[in-house]
MARKOL-947059 format. One record per residue: x, y, z of N, C-alpha, C, O in turn; residue in one letter. Coordinates in pm, whole numbers, plus 50000, padded with zeros to 5 digits. Example, Ala and Ser with C-alpha at 12.3 -4.5 7.8 and 13.67 -1.06 7.14 Angstrom:
BEGIN
513194943150780512304955050780513204967050780514244966850846A 512854977550708513674989450714512905000350787513415011450804S 
***
This chain:
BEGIN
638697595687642638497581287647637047577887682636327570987610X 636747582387778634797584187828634227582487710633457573487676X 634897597487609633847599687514633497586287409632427582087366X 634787582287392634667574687314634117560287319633647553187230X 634357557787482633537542787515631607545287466630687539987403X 631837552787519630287555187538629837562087355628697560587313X 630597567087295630167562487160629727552987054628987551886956X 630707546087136631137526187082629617523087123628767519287043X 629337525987293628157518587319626727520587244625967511687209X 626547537187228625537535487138625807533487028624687530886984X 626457532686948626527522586807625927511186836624877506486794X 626927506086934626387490586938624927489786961624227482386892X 624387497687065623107497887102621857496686992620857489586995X 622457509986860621487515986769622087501686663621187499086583X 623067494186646623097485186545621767473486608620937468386533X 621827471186744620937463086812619557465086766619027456686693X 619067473786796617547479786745617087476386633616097469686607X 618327484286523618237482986352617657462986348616527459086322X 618847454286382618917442586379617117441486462616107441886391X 617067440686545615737438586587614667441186556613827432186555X 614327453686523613197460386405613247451686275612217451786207X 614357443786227614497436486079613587424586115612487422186065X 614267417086218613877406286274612417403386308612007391886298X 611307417186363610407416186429609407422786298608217425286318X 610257425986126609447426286081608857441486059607797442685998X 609487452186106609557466686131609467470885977608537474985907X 610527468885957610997471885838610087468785687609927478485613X 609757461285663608567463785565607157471285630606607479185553X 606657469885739605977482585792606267497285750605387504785707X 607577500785767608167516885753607987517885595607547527685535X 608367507285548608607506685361606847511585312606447519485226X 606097502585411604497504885335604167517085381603547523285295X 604357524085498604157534785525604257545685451603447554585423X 606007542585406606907553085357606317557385194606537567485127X 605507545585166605027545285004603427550584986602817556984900X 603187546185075601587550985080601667571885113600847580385078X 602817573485182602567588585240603367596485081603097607585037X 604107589185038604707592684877603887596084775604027606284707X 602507582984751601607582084669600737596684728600487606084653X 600427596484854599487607984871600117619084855599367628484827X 601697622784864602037634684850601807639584671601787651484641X 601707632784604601997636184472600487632284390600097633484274X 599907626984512598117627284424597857614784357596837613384289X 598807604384374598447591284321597547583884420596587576584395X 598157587784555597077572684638596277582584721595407578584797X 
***
């Protein structure tokens, strides 16, 4: 039963973050990141 409260909680916790990082705008940051380190892996950027 422990295990499982405290599973619930970080879900809830890590859905919190996700939601907050969207909100504060995170998320197209990681996207430009994620594209620029793509372009350099393959010799485009």
């Amino acid at each position: 039963m422990k295990h499982r409260i405290i599973s619930f909680a970080l879900l809830i916790l890590s859905i919190s973050f996700i939601v907050l990082g969207i909100f504060l705008g995170e998320a197209e940051s990681v996207i430009e990141k994620a594209t620029r380190i793509c372009m350099e892996c393959i010799g485009i950027g």
